[in-house]
C-alpha positions as CSV (number, residue, x, y, z in Angstrom):
1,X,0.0,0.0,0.0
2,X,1.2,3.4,-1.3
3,X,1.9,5.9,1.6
4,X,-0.3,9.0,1.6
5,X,1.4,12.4,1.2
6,X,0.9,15.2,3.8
7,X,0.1,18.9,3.2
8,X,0.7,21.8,5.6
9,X,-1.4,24.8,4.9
10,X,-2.0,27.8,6.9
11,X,-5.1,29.6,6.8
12,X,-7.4,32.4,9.1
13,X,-9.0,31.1,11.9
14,X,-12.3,32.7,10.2
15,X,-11.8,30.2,7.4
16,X,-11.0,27.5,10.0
17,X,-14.2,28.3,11.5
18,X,-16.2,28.2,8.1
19,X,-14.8,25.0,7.1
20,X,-15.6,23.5,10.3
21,X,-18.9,24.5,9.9
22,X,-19.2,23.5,6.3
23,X,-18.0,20.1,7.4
24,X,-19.9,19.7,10.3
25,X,-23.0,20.3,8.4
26,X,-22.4,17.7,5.8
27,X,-21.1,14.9,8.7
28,X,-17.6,15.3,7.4
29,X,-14.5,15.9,9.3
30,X,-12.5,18.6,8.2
31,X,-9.9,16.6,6.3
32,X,-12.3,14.5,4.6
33,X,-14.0,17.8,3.5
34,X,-10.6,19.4,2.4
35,X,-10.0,16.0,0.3
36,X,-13.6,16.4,-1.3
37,X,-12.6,19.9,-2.1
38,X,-9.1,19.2,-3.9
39,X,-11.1,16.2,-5.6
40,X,-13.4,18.9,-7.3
41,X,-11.4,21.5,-8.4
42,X,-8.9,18.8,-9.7
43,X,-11.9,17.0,-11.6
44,X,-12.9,20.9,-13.2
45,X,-9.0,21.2,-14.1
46,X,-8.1,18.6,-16.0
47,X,-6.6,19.2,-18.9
């Protein structure tokens, strides 16, 4: 099995706070909405 890779990325607390509450909302924890959202703009950016 292929190790994952591992991002750092700094952002606002006020988008912290959003995203929680995005993620909350949908029953997602914050990764697994950050994945979701790298999975769609990568699907709208292919080339």
């Amino acid at each position: 099995m292929k190790k994952s890779k591992f991002i750092n990325v700094r952002i606002t607390e006020k988008m912290y706070a959003e995203l929680e509450k995005i993620a909350e909302s949908k029953g997602l924890t914050l990764p697994d909405l950050i994945r979701h959202v790298l999975v769609e703009y990568i699907e709208r950016h292919k080339s």
